[in-house]
PyMOL commands that place a pseudoatom at each C-alpha (Angstrom):
pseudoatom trace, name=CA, resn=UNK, resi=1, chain=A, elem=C, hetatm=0, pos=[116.737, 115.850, 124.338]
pseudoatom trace, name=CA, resn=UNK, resi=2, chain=A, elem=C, hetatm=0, pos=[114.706, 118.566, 122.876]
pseudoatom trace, name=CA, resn=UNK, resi=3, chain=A, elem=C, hetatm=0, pos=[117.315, 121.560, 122.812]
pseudoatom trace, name=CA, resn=UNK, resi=4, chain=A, elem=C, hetatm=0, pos=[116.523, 124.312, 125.464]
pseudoatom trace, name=CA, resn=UNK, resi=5, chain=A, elem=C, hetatm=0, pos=[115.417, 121.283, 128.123]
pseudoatom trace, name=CA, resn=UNK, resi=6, chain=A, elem=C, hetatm=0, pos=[117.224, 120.744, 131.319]
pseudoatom trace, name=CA, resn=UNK, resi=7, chain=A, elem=C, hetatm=0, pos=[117.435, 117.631, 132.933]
pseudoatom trace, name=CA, resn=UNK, resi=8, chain=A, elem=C, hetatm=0, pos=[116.795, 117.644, 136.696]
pseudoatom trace, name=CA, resn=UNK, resi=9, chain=A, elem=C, hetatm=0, pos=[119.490, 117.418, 139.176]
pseudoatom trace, name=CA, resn=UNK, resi=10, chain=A, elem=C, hetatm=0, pos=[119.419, 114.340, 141.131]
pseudoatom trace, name=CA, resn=UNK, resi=11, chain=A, elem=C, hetatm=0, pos=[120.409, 115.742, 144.738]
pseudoatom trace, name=CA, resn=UNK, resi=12, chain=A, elem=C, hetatm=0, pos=[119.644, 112.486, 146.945]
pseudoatom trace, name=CA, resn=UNK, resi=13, chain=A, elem=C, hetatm=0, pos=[118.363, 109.097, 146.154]
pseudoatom trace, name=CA, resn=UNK, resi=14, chain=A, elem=C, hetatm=0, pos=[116.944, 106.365, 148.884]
pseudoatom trace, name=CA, resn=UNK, resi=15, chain=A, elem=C, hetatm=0, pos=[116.584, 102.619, 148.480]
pseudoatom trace, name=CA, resn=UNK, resi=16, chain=A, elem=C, hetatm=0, pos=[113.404, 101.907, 150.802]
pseudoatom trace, name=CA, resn=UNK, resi=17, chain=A, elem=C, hetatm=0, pos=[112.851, 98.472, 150.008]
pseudoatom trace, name=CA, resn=UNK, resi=18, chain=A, elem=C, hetatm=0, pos=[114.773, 96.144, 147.624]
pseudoatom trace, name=CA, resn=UNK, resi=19, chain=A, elem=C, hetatm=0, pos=[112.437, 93.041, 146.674]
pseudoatom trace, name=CA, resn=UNK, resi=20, chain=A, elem=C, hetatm=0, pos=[112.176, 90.128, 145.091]
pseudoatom trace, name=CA, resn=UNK, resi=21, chain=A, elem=C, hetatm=0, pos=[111.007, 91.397, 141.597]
pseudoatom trace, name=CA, resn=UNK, resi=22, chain=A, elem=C, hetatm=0, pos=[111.228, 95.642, 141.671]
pseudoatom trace, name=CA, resn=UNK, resi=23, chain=A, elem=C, hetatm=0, pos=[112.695, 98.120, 143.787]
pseudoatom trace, name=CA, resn=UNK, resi=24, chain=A, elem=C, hetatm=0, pos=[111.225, 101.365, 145.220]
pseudoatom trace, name=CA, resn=UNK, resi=25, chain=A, elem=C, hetatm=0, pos=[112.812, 104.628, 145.841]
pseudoatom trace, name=CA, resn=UNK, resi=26, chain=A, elem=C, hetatm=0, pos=[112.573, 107.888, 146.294]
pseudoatom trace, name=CA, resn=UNK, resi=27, chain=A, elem=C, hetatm=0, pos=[114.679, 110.568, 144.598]
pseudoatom trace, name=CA, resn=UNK, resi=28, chain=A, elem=C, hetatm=0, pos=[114.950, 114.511, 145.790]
pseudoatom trace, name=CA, resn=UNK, resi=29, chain=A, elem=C, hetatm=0, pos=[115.401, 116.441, 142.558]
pseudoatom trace, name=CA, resn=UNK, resi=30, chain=A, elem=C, hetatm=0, pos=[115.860, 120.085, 141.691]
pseudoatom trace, name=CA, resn=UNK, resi=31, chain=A, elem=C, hetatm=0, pos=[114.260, 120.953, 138.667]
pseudoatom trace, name=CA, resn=UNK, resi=32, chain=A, elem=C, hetatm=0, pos=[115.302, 122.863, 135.728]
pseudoatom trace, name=CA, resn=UNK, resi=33, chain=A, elem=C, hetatm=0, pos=[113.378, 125.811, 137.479]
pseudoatom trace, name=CA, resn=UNK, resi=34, chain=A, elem=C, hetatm=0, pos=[114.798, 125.948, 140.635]
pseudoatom trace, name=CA, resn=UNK, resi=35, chain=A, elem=C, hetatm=0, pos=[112.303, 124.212, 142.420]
pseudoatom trace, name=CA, resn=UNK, resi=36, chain=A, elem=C, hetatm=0, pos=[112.997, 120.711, 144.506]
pseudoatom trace, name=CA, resn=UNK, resi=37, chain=A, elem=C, hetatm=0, pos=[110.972, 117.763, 145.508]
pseudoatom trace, name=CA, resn=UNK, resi=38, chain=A, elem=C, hetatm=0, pos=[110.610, 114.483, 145.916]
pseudoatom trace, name=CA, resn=UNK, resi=39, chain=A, elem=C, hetatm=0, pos=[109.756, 111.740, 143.623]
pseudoatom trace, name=CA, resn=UNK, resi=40, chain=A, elem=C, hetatm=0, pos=[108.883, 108.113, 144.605]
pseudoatom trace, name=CA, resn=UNK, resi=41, chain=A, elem=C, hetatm=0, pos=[109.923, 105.510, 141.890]
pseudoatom trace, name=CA, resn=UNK, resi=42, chain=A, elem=C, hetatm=0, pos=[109.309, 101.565, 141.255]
pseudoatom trace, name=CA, resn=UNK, resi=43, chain=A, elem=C, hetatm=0, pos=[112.867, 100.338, 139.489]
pseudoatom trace, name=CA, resn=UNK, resi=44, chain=A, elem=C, hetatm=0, pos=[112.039, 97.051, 137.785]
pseudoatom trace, name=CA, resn=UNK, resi=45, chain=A, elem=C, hetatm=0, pos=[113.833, 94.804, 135.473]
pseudoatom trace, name=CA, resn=UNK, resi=46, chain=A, elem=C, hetatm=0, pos=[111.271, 94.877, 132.666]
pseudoatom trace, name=CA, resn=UNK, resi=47, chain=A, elem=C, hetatm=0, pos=[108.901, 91.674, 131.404]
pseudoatom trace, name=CA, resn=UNK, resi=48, chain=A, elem=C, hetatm=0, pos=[107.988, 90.096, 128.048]
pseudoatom trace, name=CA, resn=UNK, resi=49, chain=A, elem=C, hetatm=0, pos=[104.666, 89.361, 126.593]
pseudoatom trace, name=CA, resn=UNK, resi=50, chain=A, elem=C, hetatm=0, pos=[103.327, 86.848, 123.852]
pseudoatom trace, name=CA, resn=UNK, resi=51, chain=A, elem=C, hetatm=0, pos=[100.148, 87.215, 121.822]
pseudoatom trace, name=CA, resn=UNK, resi=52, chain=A, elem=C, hetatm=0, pos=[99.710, 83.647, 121.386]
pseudoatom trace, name=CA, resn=UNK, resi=53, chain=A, elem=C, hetatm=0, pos=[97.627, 82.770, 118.024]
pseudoatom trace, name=CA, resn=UNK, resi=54, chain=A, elem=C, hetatm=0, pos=[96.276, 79.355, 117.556]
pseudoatom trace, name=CA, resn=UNK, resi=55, chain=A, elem=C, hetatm=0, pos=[96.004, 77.715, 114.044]
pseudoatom trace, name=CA, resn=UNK, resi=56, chain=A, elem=C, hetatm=0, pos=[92.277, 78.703, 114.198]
pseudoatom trace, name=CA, resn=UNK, resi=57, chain=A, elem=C, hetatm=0, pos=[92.907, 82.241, 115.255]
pseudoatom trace, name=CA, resn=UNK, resi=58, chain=A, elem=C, hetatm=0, pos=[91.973, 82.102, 118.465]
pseudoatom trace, name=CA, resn=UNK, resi=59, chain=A, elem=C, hetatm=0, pos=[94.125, 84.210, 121.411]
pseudoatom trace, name=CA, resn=UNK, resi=60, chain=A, elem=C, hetatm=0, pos=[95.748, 82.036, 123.891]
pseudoatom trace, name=CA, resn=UNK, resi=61, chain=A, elem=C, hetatm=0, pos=[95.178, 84.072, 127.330]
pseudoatom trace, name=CA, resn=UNK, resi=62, chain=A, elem=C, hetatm=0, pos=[95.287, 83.265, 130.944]
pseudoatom trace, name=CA, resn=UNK, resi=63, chain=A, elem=C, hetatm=0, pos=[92.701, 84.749, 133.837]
pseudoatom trace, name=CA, resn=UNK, resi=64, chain=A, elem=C, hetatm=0, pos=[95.159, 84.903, 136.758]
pseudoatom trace, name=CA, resn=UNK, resi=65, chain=A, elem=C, hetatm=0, pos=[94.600, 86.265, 139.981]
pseudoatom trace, name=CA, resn=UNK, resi=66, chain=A, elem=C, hetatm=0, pos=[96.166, 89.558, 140.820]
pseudoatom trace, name=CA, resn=UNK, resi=67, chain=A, elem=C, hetatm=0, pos=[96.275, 90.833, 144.813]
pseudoatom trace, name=CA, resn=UNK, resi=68, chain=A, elem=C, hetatm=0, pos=[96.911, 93.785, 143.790]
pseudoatom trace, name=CA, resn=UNK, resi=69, chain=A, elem=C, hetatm=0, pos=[93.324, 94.652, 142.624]
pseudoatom trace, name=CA, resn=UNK, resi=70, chain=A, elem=C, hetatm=0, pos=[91.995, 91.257, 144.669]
pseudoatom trace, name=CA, resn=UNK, resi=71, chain=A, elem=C, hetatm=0, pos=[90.630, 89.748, 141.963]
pseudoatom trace, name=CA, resn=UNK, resi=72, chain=A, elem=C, hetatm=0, pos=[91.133, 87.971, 138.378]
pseudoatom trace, name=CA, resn=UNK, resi=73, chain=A, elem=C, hetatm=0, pos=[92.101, 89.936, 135.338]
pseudoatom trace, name=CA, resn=UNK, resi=74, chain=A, elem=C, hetatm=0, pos=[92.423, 88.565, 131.864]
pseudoatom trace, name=CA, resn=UNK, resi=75, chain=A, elem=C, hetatm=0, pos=[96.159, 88.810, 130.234]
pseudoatom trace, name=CA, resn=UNK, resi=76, chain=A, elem=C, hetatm=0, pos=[97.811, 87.625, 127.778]
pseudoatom trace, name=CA, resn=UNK, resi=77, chain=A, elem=C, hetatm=0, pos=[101.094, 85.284, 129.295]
pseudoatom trace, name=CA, resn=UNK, resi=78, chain=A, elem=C, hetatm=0, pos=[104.028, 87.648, 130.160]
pseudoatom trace, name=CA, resn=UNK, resi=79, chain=A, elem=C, hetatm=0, pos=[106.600, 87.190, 132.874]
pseudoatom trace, name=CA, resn=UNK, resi=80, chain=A, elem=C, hetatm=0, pos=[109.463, 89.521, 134.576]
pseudoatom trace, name=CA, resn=UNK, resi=81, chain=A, elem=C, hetatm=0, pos=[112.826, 89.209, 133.048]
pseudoatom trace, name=CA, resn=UNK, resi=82, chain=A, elem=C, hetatm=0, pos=[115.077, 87.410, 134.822]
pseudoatom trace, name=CA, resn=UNK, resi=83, chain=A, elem=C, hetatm=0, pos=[119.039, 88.908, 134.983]
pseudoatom trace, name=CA, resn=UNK, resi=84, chain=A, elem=C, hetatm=0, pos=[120.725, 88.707, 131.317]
pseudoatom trace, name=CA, resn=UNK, resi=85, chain=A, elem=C, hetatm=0, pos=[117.884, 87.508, 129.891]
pseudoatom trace, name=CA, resn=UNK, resi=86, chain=A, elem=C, hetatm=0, pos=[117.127, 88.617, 126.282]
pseudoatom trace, name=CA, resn=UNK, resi=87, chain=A, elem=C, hetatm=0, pos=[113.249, 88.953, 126.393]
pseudoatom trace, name=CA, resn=UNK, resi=88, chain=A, elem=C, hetatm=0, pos=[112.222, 86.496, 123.888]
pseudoatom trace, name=CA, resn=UNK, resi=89, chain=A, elem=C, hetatm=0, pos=[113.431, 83.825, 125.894]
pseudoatom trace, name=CA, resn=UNK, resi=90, chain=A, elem=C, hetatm=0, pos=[111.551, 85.154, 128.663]
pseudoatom trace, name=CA, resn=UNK, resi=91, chain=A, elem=C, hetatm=0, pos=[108.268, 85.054, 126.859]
pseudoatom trace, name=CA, resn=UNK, resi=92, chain=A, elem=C, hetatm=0, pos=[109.185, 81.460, 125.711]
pseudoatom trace, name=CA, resn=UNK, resi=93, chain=A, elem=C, hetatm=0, pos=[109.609, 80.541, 128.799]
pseudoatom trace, name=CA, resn=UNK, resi=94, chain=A, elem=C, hetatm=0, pos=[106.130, 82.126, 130.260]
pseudoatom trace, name=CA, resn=UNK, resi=95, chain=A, elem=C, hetatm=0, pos=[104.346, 80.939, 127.363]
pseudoatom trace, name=CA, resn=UNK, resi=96, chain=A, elem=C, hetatm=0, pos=[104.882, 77.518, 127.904]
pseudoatom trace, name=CA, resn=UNK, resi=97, chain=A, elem=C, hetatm=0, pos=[104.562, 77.857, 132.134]
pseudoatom trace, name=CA, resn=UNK, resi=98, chain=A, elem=C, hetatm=0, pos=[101.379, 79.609, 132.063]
pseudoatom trace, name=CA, resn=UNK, resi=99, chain=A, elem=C, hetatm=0, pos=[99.279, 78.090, 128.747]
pseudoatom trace, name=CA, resn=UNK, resi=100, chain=A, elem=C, hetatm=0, pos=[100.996, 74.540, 127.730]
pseudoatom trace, name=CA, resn=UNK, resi=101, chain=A, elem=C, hetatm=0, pos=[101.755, 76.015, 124.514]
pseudoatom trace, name=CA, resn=UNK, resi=102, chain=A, elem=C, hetatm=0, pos=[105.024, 76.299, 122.654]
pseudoatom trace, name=CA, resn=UNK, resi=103, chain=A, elem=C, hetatm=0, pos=[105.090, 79.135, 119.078]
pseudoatom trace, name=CA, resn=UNK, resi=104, chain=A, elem=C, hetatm=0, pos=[107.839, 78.324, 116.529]
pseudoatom trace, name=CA, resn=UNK, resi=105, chain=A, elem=C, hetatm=0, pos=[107.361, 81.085, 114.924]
pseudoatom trace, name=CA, resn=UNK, resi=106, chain=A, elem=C, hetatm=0, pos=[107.759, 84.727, 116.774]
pseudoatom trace, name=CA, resn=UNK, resi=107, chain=A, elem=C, hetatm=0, pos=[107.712, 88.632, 115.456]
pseudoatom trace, name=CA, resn=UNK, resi=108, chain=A, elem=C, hetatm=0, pos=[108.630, 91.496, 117.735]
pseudoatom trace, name=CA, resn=UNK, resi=109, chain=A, elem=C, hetatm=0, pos=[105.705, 93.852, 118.182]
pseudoatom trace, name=CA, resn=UNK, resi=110, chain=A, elem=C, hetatm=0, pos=[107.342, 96.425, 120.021]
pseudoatom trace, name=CA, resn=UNK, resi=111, chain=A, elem=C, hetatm=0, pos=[108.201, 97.356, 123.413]
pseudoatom trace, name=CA, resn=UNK, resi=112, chain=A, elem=C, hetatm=0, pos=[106.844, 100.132, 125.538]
pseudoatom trace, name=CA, resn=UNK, resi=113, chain=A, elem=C, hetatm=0, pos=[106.905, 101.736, 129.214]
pseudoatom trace, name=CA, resn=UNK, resi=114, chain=A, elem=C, hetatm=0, pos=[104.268, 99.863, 131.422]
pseudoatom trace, name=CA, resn=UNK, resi=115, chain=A, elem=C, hetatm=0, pos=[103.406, 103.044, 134.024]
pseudoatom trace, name=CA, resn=UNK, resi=116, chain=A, elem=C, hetatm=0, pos=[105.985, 106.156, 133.305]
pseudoatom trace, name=CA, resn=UNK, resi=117, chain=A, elem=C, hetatm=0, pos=[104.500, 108.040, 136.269]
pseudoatom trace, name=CA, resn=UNK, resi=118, chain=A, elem=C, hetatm=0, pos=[105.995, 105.987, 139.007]
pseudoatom trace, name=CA, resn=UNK, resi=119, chain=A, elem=C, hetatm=0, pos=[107.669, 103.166, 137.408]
pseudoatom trace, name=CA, resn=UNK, resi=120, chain=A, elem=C, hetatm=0, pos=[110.531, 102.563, 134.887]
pseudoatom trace, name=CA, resn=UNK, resi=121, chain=A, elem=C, hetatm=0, pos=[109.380, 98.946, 133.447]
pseudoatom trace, name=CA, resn=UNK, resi=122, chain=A, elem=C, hetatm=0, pos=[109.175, 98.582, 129.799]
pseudoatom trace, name=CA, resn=UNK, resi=123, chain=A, elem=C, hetatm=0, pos=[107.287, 95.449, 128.443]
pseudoatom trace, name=CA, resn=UNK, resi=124, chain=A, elem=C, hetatm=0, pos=[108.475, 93.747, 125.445]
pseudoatom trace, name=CA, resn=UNK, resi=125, chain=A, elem=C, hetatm=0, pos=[105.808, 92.460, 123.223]
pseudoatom trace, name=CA, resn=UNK, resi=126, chain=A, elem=C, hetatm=0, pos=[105.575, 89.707, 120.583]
pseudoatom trace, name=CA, resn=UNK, resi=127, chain=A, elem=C, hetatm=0, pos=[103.205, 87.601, 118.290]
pseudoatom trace, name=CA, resn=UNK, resi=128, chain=A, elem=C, hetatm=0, pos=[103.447, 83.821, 118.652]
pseudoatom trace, name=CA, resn=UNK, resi=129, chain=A, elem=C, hetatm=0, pos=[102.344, 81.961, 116.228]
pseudoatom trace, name=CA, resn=UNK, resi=130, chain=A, elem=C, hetatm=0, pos=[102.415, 78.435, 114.829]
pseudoatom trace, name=CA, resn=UNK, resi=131, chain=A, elem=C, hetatm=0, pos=[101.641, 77.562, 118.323]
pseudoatom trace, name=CA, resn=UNK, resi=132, chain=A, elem=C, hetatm=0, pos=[101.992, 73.452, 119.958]
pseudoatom trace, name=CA, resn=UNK, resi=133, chain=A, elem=C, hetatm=0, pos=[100.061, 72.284, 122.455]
pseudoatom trace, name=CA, resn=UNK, resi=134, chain=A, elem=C, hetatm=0, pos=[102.527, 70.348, 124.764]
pseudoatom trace, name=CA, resn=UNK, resi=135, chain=A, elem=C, hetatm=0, pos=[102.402, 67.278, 126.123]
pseudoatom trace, name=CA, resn=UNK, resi=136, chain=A, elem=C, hetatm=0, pos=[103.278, 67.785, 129.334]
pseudoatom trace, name=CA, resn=UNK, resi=137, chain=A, elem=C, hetatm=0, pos=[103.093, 70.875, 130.448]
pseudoatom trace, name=CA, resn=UNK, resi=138, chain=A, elem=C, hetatm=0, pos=[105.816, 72.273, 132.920]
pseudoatom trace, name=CA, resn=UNK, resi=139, chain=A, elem=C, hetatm=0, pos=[104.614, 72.953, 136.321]
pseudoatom trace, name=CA, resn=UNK, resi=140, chain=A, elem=C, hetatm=0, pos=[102.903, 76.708, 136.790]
pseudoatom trace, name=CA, resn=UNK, resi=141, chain=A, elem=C, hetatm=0, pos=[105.130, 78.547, 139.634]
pseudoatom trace, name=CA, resn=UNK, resi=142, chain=A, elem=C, hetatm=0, pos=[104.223, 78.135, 143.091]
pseudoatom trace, name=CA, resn=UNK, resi=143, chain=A, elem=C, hetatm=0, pos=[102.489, 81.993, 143.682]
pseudoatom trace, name=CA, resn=UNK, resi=144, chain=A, elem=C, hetatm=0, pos=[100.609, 81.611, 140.016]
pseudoatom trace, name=CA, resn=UNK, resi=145, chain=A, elem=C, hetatm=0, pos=[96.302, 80.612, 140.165]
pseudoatom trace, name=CA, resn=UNK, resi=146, chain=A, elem=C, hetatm=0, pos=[96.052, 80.797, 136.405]
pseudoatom trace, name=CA, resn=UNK, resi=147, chain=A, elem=C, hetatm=0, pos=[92.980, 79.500, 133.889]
pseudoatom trace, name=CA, resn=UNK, resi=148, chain=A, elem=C, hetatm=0, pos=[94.138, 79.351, 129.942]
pseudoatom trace, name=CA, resn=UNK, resi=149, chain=A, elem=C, hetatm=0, pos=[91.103, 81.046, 128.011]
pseudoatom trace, name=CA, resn=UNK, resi=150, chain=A, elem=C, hetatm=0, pos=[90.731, 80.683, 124.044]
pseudoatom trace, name=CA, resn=UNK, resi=151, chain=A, elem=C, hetatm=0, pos=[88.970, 83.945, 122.439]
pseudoatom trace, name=CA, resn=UNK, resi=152, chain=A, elem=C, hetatm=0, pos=[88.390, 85.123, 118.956]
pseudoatom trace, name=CA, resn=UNK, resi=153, chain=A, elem=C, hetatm=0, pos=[90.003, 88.546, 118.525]
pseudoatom trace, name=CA, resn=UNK, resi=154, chain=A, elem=C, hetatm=0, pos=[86.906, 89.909, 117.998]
pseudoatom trace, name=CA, resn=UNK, resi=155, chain=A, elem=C, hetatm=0, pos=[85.382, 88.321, 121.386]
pseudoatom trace, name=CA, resn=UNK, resi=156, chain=A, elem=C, hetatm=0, pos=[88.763, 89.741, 123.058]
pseudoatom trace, name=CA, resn=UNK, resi=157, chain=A, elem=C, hetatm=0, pos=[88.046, 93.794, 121.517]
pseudoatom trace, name=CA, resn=UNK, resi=158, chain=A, elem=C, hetatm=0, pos=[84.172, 93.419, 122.821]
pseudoatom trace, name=CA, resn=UNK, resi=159, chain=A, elem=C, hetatm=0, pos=[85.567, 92.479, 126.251]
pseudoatom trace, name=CA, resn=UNK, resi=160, chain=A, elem=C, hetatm=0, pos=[87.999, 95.171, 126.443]
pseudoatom trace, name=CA, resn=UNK, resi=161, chain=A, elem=C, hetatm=0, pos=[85.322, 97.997, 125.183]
pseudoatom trace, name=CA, resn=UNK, resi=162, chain=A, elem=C, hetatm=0, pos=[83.187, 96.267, 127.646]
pseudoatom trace, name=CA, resn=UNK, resi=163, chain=A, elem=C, hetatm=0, pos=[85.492, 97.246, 130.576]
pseudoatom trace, name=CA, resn=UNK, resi=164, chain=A, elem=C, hetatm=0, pos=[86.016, 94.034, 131.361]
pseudoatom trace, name=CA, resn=UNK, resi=165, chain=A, elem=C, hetatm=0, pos=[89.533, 93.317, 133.994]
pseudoatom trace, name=CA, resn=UNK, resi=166, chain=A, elem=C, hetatm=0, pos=[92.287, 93.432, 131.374]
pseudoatom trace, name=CA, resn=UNK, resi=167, chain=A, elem=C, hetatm=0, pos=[95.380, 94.443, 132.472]
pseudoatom trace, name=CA, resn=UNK, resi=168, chain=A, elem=C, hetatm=0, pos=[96.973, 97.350, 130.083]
pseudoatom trace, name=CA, resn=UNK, resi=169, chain=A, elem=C, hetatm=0, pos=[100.414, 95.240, 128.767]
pseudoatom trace, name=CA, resn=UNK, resi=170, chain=A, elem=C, hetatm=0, pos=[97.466, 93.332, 127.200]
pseudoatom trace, name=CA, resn=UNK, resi=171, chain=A, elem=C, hetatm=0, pos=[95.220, 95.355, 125.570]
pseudoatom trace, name=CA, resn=UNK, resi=172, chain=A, elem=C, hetatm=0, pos=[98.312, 97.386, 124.077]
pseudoatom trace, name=CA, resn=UNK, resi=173, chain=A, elem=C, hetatm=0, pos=[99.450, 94.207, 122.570]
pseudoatom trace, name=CA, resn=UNK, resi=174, chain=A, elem=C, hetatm=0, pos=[96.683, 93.782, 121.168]
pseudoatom trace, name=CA, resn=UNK, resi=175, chain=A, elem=C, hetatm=0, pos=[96.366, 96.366, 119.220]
pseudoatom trace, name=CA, resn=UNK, resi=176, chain=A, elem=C, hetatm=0, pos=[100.064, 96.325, 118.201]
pseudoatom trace, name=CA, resn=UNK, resi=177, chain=A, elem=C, hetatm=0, pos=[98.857, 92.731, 117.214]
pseudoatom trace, name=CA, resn=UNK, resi=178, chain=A, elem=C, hetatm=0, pos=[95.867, 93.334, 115.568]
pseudoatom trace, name=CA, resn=UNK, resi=179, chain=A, elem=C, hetatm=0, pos=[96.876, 93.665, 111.936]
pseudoatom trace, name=CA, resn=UNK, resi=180, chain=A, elem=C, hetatm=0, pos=[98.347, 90.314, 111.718]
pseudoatom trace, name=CA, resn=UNK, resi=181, chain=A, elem=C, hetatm=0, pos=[95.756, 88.300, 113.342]
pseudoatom trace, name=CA, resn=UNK, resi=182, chain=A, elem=C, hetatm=0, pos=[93.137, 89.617, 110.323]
for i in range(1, 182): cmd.bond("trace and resi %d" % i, "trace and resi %d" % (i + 1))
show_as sticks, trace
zoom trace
């Protein structure tokens, strides 16, 4: 903490809904100034990504419809963390749920806060690579509607400067990705 900073007080914090995958509450807090209000937060249990790289080069990704924004957006596989679960065996698992693909090898790309303004999730990113096509895919979950799509990296950077529906967790992995894929 920078010196001279105040944290604010918490004064009063309310659970209004506890849910399958996140939390949301709202906190009053006084701040360092004197001054109090309320602050609405989404507590969530944090998720993994892979940047899954063929042989070839190309970017495994999946088009998966979101309700959210009612449509499909293009991401790369990523799933929540599950209790105790160390986030590479998350992304393991997703990888192989959502593309039929296993990676033997893996490198941490870093790990970063999804939305800081009203959520606490951090996303976990890696590279997979020396990637295996399975056999038998397991079965995609229940709530999933999920297309695998192969693209060149640079097909992937002309779709995201295109403004094309890419969720943010992806196109930040990319870029934390990008010097090893050239």
């Amino acid at each position: 903490m920078p010196l001279g900073r105040e944290l604010p007080q918490l004064l009063k914090q309310r659970l209004f809904h506890k849910g399958r995958k996140f939390n949301f509450e709202v906190n009053r807090l006084r701040l360092p100034n004197k001054s109090e209000g309320e602050w609405e937060c989404i507590r969530h249990p944090g998720g993994a990504l892979a940047v899954p790289v063929t042989a070839e080069g190309k970017l495994v990704l999946v088009r998966q419809y979101r309700f959210a924004v009612q449509g499909r957006i293009l991401e790369f596989p990523a799933g929540t963390l599950e209790r105790n679960e160390d986030p590479q065996e998350t992304v393991k698992r997703e990888i192989q749920e959502e593309t039929g693909y296993s990676a033997q090898k893996w490198r941490k790309l870093g790990e970063f806060f999804l939305a800081p303004g009203y959520s606490d999730e951090i996303i976990y990113a890696f590279l997979a690579q020396d990637l295996e096509k399975l056999e038998t895919p397991p079965a995609q979950d229940e709530d999933e509607d999920i297309e695998t799509v192969l693209m060149t990296p640079e097909e992937l950077e002309k779709a995201i400067l295109a403004g094309e529906p890419i969720d943010a967790k992806s196109i930040t992995s990319f870029f934390l990705a990008r010097p090893f894929l050239m």
